[in-house]
C-alpha positions in Angstrom: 4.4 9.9 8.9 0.7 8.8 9.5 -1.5 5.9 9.5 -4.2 5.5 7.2 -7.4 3.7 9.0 -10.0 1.9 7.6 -12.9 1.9 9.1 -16.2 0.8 8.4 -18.9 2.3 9.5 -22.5 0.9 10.4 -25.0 -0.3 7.5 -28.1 1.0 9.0 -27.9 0.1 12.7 -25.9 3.2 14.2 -25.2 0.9 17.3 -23.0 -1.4 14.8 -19.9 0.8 15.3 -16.6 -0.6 17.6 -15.4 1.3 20.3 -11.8 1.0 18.6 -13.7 2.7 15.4 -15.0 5.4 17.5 -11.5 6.4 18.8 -9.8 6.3 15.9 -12.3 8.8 14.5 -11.7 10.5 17.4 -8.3 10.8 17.5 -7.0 10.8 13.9 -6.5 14.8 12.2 -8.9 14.4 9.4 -11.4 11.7 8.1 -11.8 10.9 4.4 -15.3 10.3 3.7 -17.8 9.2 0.8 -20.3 11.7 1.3 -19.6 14.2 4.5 -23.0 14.8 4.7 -24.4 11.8 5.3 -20.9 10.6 7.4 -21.9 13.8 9.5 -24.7 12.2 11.2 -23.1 9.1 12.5 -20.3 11.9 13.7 -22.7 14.0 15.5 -24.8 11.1 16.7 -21.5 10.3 18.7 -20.0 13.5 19.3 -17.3 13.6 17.1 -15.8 16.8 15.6 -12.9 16.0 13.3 -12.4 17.9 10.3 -14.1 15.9 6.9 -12.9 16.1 3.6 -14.9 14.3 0.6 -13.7 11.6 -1.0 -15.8 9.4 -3.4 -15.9 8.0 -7.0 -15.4 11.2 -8.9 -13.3 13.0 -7.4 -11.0 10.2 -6.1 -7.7 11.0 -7.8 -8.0 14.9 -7.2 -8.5 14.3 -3.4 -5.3 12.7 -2.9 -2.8 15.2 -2.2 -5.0 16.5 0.4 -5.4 13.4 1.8 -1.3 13.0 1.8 -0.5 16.6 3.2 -2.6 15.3 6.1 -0.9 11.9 6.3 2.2 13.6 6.4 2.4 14.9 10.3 -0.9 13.0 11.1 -3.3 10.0 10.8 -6.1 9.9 8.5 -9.3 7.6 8.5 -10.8 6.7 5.9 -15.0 5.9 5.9 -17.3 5.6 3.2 -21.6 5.7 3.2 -21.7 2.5 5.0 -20.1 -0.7 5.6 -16.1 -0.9 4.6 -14.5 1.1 1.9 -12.9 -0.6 -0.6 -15.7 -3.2 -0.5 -18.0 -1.8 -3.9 -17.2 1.6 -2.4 -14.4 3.6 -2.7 -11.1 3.2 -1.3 -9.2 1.2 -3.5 -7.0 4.0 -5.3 -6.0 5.4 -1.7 -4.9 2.6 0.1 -2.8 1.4 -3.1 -1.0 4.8 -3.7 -0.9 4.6 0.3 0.8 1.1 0.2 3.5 2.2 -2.8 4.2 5.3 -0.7 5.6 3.7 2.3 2.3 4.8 4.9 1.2 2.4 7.6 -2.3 1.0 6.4 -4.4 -0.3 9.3 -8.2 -1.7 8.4 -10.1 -2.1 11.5 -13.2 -4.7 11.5 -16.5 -3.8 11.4 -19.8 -3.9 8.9 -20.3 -4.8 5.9 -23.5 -6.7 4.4 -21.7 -10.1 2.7 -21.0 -11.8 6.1 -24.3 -11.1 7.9 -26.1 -11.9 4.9 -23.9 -15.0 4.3 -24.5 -16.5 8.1 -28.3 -15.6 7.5 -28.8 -17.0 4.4 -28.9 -20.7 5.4 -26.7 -21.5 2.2 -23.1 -23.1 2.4 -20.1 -21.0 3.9 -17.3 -23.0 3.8 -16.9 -21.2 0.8 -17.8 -18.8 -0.8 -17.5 -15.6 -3.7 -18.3 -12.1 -3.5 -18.7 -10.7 -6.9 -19.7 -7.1 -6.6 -22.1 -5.6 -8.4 -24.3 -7.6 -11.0 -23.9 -6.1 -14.2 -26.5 -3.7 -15.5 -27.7 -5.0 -19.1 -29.5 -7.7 -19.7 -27.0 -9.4 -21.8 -23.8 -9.1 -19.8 -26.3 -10.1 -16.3 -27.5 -13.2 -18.4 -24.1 -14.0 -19.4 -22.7 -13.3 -15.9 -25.5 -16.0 -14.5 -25.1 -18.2 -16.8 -21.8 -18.5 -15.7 -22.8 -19.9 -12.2 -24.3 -23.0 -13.8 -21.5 -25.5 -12.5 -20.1 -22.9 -9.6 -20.1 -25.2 -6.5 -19.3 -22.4 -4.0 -22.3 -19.7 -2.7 -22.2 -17.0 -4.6 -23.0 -13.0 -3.2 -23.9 -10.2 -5.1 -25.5 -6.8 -4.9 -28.5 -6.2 -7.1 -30.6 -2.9 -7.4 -34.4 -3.4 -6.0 -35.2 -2.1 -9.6 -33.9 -4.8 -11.2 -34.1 -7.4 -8.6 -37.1 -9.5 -10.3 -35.8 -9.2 -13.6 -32.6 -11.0 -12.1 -34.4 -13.6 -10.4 -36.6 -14.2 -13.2 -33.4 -15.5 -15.2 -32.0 -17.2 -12.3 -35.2 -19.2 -12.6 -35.4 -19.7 -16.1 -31.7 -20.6 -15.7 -31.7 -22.7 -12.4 -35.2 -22.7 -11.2 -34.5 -25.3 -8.4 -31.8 -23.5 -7.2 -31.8 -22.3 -3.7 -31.5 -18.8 -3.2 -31.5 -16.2 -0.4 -32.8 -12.6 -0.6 -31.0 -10.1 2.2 -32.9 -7.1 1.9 -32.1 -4.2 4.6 -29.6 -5.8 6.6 -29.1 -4.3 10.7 -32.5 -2.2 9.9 -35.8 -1.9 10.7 -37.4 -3.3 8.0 -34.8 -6.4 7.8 -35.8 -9.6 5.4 -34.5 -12.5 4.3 -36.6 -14.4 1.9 -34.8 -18.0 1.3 -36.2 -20.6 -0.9 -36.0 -22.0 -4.9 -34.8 -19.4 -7.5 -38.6 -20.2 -8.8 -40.3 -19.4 -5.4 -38.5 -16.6 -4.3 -39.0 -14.8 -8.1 -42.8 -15.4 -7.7 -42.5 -13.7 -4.0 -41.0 -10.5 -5.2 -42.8 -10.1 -8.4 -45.8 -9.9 -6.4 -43.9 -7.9 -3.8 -41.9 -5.6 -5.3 -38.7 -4.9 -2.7 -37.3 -1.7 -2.0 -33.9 -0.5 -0.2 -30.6 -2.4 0.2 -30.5 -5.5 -1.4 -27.9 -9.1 -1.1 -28.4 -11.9 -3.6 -27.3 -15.1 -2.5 -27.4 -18.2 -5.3 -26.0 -21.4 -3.9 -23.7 -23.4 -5.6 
């Protein structure tokens, strides 16, 4: 009976790999991944030939008895995009059924944007929440914010760069004095962090509207 390995895989940076992660990528008989295409070029940047097999949002469920017929005389790893699956990626149906099956699950450490964004942000982070994706329409978003009034803990959310200003424009009709952090392409070349009031940093992006990957920080 196999292991089934986590492992995260870098956000941008391809140097922001472990060694551990690189040999059990190696070494396992097949690895799970979000999209095998783009997966394929962090595996051919380093060399690695294992056999792929998709595995993302929709088609999940019909992936895993070929995911199990591997895991049953081997180990399997899974890897999404970027970062850690599980984490607003996919994973979490695999390593449950994994779990209730009896198989060995091993997560390995590695990338993912909430820390590094956290540490950068200047905010608070002796505690904190990760909460995902913000929610797309303007009503459940507004209600969702709204929320954070009295939340004394930083808070860390992925937004779209789409909707981005309109978010920060109700953070600062909401809490305009509230400090806020913008992580925008995190380990990458064009890597920003824009820190300031919920008023300040709005006016910033509405006049520079962001583009790529983007962490919202509010503090509490």
């Amino acid at each position: 009976m196999g292991t089934l390995f986590i492992v995260p895989t870098p956000i941008g940076n391809l140097e922001d790999i472990t060694l551990r992660a690189l040999r059990v990528l190696r070494e396992v008989a097949l690895i799970a991944a979000e999209d095998t295409r783009t997966s394929g070029v962090l595996l051919k940047h380093y060399e690695i030939t294992t056999p792929t097999t998709s595995y993302h949002e929709h088609n999940k469920l019909g992936k895993l008895d070929v995911i199990f017929d591997a895991l049953a005389s081997g180990d399997v790893a899974l890897i999404s995009d970027a970062g850690t699956p599980g984490i607003s990626d996919p994973g979490y149906e695999l390593i449950n059924t994994a779990l209730e099956r009896g198989y060995r699950v091993e997560p390995l450490p590695g990338p993912n944007a909430v820390i590094p964004a956290l540490v950068g942000s200047g905010l608070p982070t002796d505690r904190f929440v990760y909460a995902g994706f913000l929610p797309k329409k303007t009503s459940a978003k507004t209600e969702f914010l709204s929320g954070l009034l009295d939340e004394a803990a930083t808070v860390i959310v992925y937004e779209s760069p789409h909707r981005l200003v309109d978010t920060l424009a109700t953070l600062a009709d909401l809490m305009p004095d509230r400090p806020v952090c913008v992580a925008r392409e995190i380990s990458k070349r064009f890597e920003e962090f824009q820190r300031g009031t919920a008023t300040a940093v709005h006016a910033h992006y509405a006049e520079h509207p962001p583009r790529g990957e983007i962490t919202l920080l509010i503090g509490g």
